[in-house]
C-alpha positions in Angstrom: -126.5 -0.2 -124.7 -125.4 0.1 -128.2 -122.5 2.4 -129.1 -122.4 3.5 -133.3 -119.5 4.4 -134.6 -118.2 5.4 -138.0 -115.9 3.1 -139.9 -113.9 5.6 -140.9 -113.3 7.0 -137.3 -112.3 3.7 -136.0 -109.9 3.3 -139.1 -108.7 7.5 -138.2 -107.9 5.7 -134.6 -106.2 3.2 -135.7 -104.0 5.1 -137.9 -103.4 7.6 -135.5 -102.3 4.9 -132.8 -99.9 3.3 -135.6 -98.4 6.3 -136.2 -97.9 7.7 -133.1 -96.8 4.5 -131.3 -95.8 1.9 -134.0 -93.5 4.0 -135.6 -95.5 4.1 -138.8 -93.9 7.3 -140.8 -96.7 9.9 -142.0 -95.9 9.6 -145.7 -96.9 5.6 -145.4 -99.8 6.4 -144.0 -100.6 9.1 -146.5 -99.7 6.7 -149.5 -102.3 3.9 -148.0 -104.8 6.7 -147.9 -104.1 7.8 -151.5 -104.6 3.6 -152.4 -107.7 3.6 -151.0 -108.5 6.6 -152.8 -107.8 5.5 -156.0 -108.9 1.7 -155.8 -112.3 3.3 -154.5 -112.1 4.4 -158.3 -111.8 1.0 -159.8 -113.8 -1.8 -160.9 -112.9 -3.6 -157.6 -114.7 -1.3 -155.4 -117.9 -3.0 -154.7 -116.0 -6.4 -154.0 -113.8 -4.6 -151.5 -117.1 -2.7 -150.4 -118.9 -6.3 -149.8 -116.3 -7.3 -147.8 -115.9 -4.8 -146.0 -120.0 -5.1 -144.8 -119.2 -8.7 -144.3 -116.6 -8.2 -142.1 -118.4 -5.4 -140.1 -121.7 -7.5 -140.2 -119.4 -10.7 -138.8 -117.8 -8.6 -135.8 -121.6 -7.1 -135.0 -123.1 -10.8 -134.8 
């Protein structure tokens, strides 16, 4: 059986499980997302897109 989930849902989880039981405060959360926002804007998106398929493909093998 083969469960597909979102990248972006499992990263929401994971967020939500630091802040709510790491300790992470909201606004450091918030200023990662705005990083990601803004480096999605840059000339090292596609490497950190690449990586990020590698990485996926890896734990999928």
């Amino acid at each position: 059986m083969t469960v597909s989930l979102p990248l972006v849902f499992v990263l929401g989880v994971i967020a939500w499980f630091a802040i709510k039981f790491l300790g992470v405060r909201m606004w450091v959360a918030v200023v990662i997302a705005l990083f990601g926002f803004w480096l999605a804007h840059t000339g090292l998106a596609p490497f950190v897109e690449s990586g990020t398929r590698s990485g996926v493909d890896t734990v999928n093998r």
